[in-house]
C-alpha positions as CSV (number, residue, x, y, z in Angstrom):
1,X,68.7,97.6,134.9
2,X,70.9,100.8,134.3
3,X,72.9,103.5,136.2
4,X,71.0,107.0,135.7
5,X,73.3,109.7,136.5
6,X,71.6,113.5,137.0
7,X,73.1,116.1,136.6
8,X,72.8,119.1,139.1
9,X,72.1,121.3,136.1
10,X,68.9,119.3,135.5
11,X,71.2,116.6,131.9
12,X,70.7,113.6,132.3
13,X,73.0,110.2,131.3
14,X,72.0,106.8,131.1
15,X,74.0,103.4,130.5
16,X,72.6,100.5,131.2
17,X,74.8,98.8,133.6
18,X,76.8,96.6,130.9
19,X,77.7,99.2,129.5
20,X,77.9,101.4,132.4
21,X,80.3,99.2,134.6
22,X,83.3,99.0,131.6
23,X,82.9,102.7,131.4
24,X,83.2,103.4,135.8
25,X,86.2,101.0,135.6
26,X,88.2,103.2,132.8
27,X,87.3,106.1,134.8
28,X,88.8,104.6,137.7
29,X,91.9,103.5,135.5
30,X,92.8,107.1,133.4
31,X,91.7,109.4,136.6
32,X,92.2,107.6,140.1
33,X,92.7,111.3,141.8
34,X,89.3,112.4,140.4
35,X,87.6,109.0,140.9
36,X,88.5,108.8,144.0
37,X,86.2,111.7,145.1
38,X,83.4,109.0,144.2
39,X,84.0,106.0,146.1
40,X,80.3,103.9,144.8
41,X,81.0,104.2,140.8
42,X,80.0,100.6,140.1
43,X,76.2,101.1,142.5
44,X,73.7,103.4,142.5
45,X,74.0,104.9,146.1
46,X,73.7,108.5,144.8
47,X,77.4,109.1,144.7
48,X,78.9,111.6,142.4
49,X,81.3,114.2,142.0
50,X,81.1,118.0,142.3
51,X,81.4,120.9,139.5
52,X,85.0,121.4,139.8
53,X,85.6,117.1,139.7
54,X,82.6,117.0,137.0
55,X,85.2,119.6,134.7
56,X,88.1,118.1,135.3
57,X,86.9,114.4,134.4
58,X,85.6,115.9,131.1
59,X,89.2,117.4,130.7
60,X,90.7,114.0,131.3
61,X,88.4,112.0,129.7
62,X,88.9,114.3,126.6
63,X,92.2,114.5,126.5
64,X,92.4,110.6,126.5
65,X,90.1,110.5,123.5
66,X,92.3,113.2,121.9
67,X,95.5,111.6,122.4
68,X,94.4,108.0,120.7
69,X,94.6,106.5,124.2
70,X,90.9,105.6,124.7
71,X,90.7,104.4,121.1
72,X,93.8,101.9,122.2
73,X,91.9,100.8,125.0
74,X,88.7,100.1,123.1
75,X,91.0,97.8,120.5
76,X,92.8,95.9,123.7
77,X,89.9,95.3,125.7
78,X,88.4,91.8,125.2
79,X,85.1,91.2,124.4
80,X,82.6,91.2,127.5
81,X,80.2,87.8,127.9
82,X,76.8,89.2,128.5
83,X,74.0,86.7,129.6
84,X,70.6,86.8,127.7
85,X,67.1,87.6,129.1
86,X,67.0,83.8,129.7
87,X,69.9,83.7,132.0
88,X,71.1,80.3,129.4
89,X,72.5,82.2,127.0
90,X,75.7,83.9,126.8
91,X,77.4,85.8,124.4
92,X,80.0,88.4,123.8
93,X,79.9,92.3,122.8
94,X,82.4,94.8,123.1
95,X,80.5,97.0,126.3
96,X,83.4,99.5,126.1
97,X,83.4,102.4,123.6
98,X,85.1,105.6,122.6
99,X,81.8,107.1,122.0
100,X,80.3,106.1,124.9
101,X,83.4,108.0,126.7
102,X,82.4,111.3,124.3
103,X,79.0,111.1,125.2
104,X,79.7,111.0,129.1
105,X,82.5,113.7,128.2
106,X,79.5,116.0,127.1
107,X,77.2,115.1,130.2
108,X,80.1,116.6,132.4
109,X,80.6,119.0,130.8
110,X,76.7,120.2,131.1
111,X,76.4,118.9,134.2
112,X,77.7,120.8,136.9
113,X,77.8,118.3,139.1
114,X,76.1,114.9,139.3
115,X,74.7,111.9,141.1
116,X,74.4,108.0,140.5
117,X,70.8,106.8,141.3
């Protein structure tokens, strides 16, 4: 199960929704104003954000990778317990990354625009 996010501009981004949830959250953390245009970051209920939003994320984002803060967060953030196929089996990864930021920084960028589905 994942969160596929289209871009109006016909890009595309995919996390699957491990990975996708810690990322929504540190969106909602560094940029509550912009967030906020987006109430349903954590389902896939076609939410999004417009072109100008879409930018000024990226900006934020960026600027947070730029300034050492995201890397920071990465290095605080405890590691997430992620269940198995099997539903038994636990264990823990770190689902939060700087790169993952970057790569979301470039959909935005592209996008102009986009939509959770």
């Amino acid at each position: 199960m994942g969160m596929d996010v289209h871009g109006k501009s016909g890009n595309y981004f995919h996390n699957n929704i491990h990975y996708w949830h810690p990322l929504a959250t540190y969106i909602e953390e560094v940029a509550p104003q912009i967030a906020s245009h987006n109430p349903y970051w954590h389902s896939n209920d076609g939410g999004g954000l417009n072109s100008t939003d879409s930018l000024a994320l990226a900006d934020k984002l960026q600027e947070e990778i730029d300034s050492g803060r995201c890397h920071e967060y990465a290095d605080l953030r405890p590691p997430d317990p992620v269940e198995w196929a099997d539903g038994k089996t636990t264990r823990f990864a770190r689902l939060f990354s700087v790169a993952n930021v970057q790569n979301f920084v470039h959909f935005l960028r592209e996008s102009e625009g986009f939509w959770i589905s």
